[in-house]
N, C-alpha and C positions, 0 to 999 in steps of 0.2 A: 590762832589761825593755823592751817594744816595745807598741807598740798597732796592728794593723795594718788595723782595720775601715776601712772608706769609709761617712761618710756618706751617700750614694746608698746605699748597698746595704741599711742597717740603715731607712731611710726607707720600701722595700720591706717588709719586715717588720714595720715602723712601724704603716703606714698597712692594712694586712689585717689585722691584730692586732686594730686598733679597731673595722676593720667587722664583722669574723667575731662578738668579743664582742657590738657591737648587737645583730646580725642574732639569736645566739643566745641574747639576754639575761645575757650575762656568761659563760656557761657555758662558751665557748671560753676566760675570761681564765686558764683553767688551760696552754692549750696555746701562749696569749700570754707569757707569763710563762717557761716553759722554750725557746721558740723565741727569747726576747729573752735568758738567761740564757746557751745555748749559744752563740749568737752571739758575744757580750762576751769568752764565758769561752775561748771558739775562736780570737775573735784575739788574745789577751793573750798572748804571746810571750816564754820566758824563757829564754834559751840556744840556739835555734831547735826549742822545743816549746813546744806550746799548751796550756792548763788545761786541763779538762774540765769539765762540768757533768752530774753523775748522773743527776737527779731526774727523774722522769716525771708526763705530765700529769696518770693516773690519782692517782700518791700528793698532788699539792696539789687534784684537785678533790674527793678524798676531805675533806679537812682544809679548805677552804673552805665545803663545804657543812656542818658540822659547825659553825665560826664563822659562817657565814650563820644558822643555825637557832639561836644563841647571840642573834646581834642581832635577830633577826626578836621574837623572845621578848620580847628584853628593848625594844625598839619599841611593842610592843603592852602589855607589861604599865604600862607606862611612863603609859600613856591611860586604861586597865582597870585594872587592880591594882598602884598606886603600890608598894605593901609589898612587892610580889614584883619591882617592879625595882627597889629599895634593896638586896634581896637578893643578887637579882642582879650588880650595883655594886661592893657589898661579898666578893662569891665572887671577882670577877675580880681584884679590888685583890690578894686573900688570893694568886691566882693567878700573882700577875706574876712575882713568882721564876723559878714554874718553867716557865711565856711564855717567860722571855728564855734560861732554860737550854736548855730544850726547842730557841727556836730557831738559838740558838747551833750546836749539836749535829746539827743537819739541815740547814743552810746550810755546815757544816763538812764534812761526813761527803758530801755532796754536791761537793764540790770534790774535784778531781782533779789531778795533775801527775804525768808519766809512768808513768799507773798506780797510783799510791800515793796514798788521799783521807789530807783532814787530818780532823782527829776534835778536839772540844771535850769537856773532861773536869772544868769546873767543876761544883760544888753549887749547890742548893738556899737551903741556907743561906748563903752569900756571898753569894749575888745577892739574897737580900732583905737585904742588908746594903745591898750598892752602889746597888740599882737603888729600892728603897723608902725605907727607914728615911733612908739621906742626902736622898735628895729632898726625907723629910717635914721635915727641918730648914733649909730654903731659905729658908724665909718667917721663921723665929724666927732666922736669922741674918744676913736683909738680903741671901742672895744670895751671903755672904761663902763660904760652902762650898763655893761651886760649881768651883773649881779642884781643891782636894779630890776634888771627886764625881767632874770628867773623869777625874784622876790613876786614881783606883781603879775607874774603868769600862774603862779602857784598861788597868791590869794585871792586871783582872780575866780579861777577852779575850785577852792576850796569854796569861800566863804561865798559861792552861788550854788553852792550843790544841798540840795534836802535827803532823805530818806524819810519817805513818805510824808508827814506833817512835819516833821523837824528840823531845822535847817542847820546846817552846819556853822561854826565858827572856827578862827583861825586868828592866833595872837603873834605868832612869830612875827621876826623882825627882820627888816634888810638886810641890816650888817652882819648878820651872821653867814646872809649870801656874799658878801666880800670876804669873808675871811676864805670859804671855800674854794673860790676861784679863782687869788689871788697864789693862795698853794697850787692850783693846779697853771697856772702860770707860770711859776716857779720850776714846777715839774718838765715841764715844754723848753725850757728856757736851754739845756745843756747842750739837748741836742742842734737844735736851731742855730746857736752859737759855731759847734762842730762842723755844720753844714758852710755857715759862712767862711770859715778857717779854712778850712777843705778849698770851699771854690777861690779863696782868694789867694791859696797855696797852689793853685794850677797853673799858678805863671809864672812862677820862679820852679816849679818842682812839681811837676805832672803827677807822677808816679805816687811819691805822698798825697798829694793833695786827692789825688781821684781815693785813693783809699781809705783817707780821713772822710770823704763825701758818703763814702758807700758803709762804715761805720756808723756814722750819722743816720742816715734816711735808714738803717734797722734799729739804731736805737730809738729814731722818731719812733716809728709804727711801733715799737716796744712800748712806746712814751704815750701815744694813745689808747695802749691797752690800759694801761693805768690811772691815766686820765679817765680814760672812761670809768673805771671801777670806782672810784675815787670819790667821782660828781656823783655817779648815783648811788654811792651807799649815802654819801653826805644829804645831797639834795634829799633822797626820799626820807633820811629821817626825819629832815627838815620839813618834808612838805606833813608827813603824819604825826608826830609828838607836840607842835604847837596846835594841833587841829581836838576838834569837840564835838561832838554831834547829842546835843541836852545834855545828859547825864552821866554820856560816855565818855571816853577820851583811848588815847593809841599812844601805846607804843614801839619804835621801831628800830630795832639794833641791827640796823647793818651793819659790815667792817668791812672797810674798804679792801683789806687785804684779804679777804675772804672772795669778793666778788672779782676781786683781779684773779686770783687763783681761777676761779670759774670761768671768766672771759680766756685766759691766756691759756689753759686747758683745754676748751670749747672749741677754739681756734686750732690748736694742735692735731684735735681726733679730729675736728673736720675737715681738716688738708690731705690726714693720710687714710682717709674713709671718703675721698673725693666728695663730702654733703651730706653722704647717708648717714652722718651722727647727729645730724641740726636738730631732730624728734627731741634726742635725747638732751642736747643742750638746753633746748627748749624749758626739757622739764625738768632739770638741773638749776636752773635759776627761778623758775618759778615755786620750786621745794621750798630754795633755799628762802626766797622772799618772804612766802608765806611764811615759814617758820619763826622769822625774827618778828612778826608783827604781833603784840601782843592787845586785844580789847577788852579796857577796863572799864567795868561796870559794874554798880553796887546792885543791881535789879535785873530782875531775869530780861533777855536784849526781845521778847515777845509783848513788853510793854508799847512798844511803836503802833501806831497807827498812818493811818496812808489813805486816800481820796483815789478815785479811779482818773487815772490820767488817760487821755488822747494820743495814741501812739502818734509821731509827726514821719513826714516824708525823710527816706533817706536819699535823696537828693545830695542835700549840705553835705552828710558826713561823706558819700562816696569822692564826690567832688573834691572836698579837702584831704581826704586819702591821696585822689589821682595829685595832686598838686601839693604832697608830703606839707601841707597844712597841720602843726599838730593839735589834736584833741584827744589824748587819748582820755581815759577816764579811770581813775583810781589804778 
């Protein structure tokens, strides 16, 4: 895999994207959003062919203003008629299932590679297994599920996703999602400690303690940059080198310490470039991802075939955008 975008160029696209939505009050963010998805999906580079990206501006401003007039509702009754945005709260929670199938399913069906979209072919009922019911046990478990939940979020995704007639498989194992997240536990643990020292050093000794606190809450957010780098170079190998699709298979060498350099960089030019460097972050990690991904195949990858699919409404996926729902796809 290759990534062949130039920051300058997606910075172009960037920066019109933002003004056309001001100028038009969001309304352009439908034709922001596929000029920024073709783009991506145009240089992403696999054998000397580029993805594709389906979707059209009419089908997400369809399904935006549809979520638009979901939150507008529920904004206003929120002020006005509490009871009816309880209701409201409670329909979408009931909803989230089929948010995340829905968007599963139209961020799939919208990918392309030489012709031939992938298609997502999970239920209803799974995903309000993975995506509700585990989350509601977070809190009565201390957090302990959580490797669990990614495990079955990730073969949820995987092992529902086809490319064209072929459907995907995926062998990985739970426990290797604990081992990841118990390190980044680990990771979290110094600062948080510091923090409690600190505030419980402000009563005998202000002056120390305020400063062990303010130590702390930088090496926290220090601690999150790494944490994050961490989960996802781990998670995504995780989610690609147990994964199969027929005759193919991936491999995926992130390092963690690679991606932290990148996040804690990223973060630095964008502070002292107030944002105008986000283009280039952007495609700084996207380079880098592409590059570690390597697809093994004994057979030219043009053997595939594929059925004409039914584009479906983007409804779901806007929806579970507005309500940071995740689906993302590959």
């Amino acid at each position: 895999m290759s990534f062949t975008g130039r920051g300058s160029e997606y910075f172009k696209i960037w920066i019109v994207n933002i003004l056309l939505s001001i100028v038009t009050v969001g309304i352009y963010s439908a034709w922001a959003k596929v000029r920024t998805q073709r783009w991506f999906y145009g240089h992403t580079v696999l054998d000397g062919q580029p993805f594709t990206y389906l979707a059209t501006p009419m089908q997400l401003l369809k399904g935006r203003l549809i979520a638009l007039a979901v939150m507008v509702v529920y904004a206003l009754s929120s002020h006005f008629m509490p009871a009816l945005a309880v209701a409201i709260m409670v329909a979408l929670f009931i909803a989230t299932p089929w948010l995340v199938v829905a968007g599963l399913r139209f961020n799939a069906r919208m990918s392309a590679y030489r012709g031939i979209r992938f298609d997502f072919t999970g239920g209803v009922k799974e995903a309000a297994m993975v995506y509700v019911l585990l989350p509601l046990l977070l809190p009565f478990t201390l957090g302990l599920i959580l490797p669990y939940m990614s495990y079955r979020q990730v073969r949820f995704v995987i092992a529902h996703t086809r490319f064209g007639d072929t459907a995907a498989q995926y062998q990985g194992q739970h426990k290797q999602f604990w081992r990841v997240y118990l390190i980044a536990l680990a990771m979290l643990l110094v600062p948080v400690a510091l923090i409690g020292v600190g505030a419980w050093s402000v009563v005998s000794n202000p002056v120390l303690g305020a400063s062990l606190v303010g130590v702390a809450v930088v090496l926290f957010y220090g601690a999150m940059l790494m944490i994050g780098g961490y989960v996802m170079a781990r998670i995504g190998n995780l989610y690609f080198n147990p994964s199969s699709l027929g005759a193919v298979g991936f491999e995926s060498r992130l390092r963690a310490r690679s991606l932290i350099w990148i996040f804690v960089s990223n973060v630095f030019l964008m502070a002292i470039t107030l944002g105008l460097f986000y283009p280039w972050a952007r495609v700084r990690l996207a380079r880098y991802r592409a590059a570690q991904l390597t697809v093994q195949s004994a057979q030219a990858l043009d053997i595939f075939t594929g059925s004409r699919l039914q584009a479906p409404g983007a409804t779901g996926s806007e929806m579970a955008d507005a309500l940071a729902v995740g689906t993302g796809f590959l």
